[in-house]
C-alpha positions in Angstrom: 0.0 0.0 0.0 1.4 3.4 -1.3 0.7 7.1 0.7 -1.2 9.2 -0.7 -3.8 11.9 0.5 -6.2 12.1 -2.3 -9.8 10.5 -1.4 -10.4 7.4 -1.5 -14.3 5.3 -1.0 -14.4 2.4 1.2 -17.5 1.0 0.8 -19.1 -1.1 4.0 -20.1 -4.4 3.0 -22.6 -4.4 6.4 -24.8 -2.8 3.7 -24.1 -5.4 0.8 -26.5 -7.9 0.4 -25.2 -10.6 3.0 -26.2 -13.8 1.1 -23.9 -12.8 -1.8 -20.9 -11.1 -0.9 -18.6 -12.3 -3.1 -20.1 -10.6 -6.3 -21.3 -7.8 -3.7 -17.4 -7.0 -3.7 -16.4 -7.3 -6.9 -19.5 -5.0 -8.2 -18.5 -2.2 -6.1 -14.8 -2.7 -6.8 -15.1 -2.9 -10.4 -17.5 0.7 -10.2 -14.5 2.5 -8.2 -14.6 1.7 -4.7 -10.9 2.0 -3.6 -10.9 -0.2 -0.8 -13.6 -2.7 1.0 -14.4 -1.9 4.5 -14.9 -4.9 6.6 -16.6 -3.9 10.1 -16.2 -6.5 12.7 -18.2 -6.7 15.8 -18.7 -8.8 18.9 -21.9 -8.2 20.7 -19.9 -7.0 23.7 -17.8 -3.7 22.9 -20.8 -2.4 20.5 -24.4 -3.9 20.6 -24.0 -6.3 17.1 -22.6 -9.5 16.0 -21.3 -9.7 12.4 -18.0 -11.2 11.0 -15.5 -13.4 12.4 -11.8 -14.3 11.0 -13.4 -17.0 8.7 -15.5 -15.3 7.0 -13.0 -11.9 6.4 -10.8 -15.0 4.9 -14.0 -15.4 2.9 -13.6 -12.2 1.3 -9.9 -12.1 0.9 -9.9 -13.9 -2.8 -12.6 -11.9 -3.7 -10.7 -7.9 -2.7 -8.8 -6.8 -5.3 -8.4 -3.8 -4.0 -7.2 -3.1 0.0 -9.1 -4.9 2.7 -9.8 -2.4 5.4 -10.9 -4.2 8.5 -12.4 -2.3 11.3 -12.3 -4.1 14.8 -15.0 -3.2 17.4 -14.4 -5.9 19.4 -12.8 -6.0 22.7 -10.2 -7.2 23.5 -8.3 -7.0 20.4 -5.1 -8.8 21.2 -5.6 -12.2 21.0 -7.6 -11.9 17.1 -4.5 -10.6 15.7 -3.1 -13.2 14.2 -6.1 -14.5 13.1 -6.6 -11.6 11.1 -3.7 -11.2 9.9 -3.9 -14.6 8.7 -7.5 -13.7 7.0 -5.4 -11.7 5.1 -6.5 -8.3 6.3 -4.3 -5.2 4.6 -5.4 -2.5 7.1 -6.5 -3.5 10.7 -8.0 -1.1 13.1 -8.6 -1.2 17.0 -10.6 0.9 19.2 -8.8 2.9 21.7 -11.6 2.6 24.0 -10.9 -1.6 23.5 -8.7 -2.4 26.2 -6.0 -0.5 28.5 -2.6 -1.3 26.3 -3.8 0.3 22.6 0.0 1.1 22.5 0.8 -2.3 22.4 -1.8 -3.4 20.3 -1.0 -1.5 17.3 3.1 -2.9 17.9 1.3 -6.2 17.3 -0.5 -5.1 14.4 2.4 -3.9 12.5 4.5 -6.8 14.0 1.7 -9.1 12.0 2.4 -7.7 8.9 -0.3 -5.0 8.4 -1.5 -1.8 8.7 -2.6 -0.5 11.8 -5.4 1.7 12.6 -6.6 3.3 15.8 -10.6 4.7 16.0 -12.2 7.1 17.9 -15.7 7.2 19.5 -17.4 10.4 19.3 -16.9 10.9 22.8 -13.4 10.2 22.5 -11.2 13.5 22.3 -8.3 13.6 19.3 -5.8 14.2 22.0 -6.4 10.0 22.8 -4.1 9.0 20.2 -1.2 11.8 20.6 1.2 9.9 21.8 0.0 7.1 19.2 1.0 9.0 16.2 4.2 6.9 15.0 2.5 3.6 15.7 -0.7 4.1 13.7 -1.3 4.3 10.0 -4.5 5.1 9.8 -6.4 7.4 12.6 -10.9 6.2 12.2 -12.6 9.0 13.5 -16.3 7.1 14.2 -19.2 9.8 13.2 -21.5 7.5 14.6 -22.3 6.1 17.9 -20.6 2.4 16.4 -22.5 -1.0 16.1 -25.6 -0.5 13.2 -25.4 1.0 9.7 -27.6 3.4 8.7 -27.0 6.3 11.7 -27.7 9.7 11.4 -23.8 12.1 11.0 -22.6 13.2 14.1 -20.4 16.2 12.9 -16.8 15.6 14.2 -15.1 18.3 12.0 -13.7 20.4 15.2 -11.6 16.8 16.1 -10.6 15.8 12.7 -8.9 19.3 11.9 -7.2 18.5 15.4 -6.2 15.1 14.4 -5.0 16.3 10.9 -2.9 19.0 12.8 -1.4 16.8 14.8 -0.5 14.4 11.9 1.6 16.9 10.5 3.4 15.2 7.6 3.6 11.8 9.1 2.2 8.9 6.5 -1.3 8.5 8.1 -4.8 8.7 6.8 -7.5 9.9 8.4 -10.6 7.8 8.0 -14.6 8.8 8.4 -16.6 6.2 9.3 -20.5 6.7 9.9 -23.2 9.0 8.1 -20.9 9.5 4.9 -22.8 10.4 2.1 -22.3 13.4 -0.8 -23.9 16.1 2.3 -21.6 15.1 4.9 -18.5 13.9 2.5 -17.4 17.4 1.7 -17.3 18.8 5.5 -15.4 15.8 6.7 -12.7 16.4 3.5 -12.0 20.0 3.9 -11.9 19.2 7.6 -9.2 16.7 6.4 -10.4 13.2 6.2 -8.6 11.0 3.2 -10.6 7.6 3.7 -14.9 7.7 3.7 -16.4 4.5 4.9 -20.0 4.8 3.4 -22.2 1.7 3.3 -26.2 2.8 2.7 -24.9 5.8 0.6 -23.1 3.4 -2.0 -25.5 0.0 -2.0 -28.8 1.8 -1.9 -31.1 1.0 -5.0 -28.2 -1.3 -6.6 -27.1 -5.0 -6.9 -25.0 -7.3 -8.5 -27.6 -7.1 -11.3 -28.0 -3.3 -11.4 -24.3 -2.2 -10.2 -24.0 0.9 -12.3 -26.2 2.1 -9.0 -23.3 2.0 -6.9 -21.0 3.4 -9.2 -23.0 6.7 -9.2 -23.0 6.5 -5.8 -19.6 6.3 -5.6 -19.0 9.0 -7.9 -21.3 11.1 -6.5 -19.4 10.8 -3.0 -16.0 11.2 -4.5 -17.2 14.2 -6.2 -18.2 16.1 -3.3 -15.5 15.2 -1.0 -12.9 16.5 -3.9 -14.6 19.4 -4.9 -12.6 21.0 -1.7 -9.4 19.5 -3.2 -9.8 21.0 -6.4 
């Protein structure tokens, strides 16, 4: 995975129709999603259950693009591995997870991936100062996490924090939550790099009618990089 700050779409596949993922993925990478977001949840940190290692290893042959897999489980630690081994590009762990995030994202890297580090929206920038050179990715969550479909919580005050305390380290700052063509553009010129949007891109398309979610792709990317232009 190279650096770069331009925008990038990372559909959810918690949207996608669940009984066919596999074409689900290639539809929305073959209309322009840049990576596949993967949104993992235990029941216990966040009030959902969805998918475990063996079905991200499910995916794997299927992404073509970068697998972005979002962790709301707690703990983290011991599901590293098994990640890792799902083949998982980018893996992210809530700071609110567990008392040793430090170490946690050491493991991640040690694993062989990317590591990521998400906010709640209760959870103040200043969390993941001291974070900055272990993390590759910063997910600020613009929803209260665990259900698709939530209404934006505006978090642009934290992510122009977040992207001043970045500097010109190598890490992206991902939107996850309420991401659509209203919302994409204040989270961009805020700073964001990487919107998570899962309703926004699968509504009214399928594997039949994907052009659907190519427009909604499009449409996103064009309003987060008309403040780039």
């Amino acid at each position: 995975m190279s650096f770069d700050r331009s925008i990038k779409i990372a559909p959810s596949i918690l949207s996608a129709d669940f009984a066919n993922f596999g074409q689900e993925i290639q539809a929305i990478e073959a209309q322009g999603a840049d990576w596949v977001h993967i949104d993992v949840m235990d029941g216990h940190f966040v009030p959902n259950l969805t998918f475990g290692p063996m079905a991200v290893k499910a995916f794997r042959p299927h992404v073509k693009t970068v697998m972005d897999v979002h962790l709301m489980i707690a703990p983290v630690d011991p599901y590293i591995d098994a990640y890792a081994d799902a083949g998982a590009d980018v893996l992210t762990a809530h700071v609110e997870a567990g008392p040793h995030i430090h170490r946690t994202l050491q493991a991640i890297r040690a694993a062989g991936m990317k590591a990521g580090v998400a906010l709640n929206p209760g959870t103040p920038a200043e969390a993941v100062a001291h974070l900055l050179d272990l993390t590759d990715l910063i997910c600020v969550m613009t929803v209260n996490p665990g259900f698709g479909g939530q209404k934006f919580i505006d978090m642009t005050s934290k992510i122009r924090s977040l992207r001043s305390m970045i500097g010109d380290r190598p890490v992206h700052i991902e939107i996850d939550g309420g991401v659509d063509p209203k919302t994409a553009p204040l989270v961009a010129e805020a700073g964001a790099d990487v919107l998570v949007a899962g309703s926004a891109v699968f509504k009214g398309g399928s594997v039949d009618t994907p052009e659907v979610y190519g427009e909604n792709i499009r449409n996103i990317r064009a309003a987060a990089s008309g403040v780039w232009a």
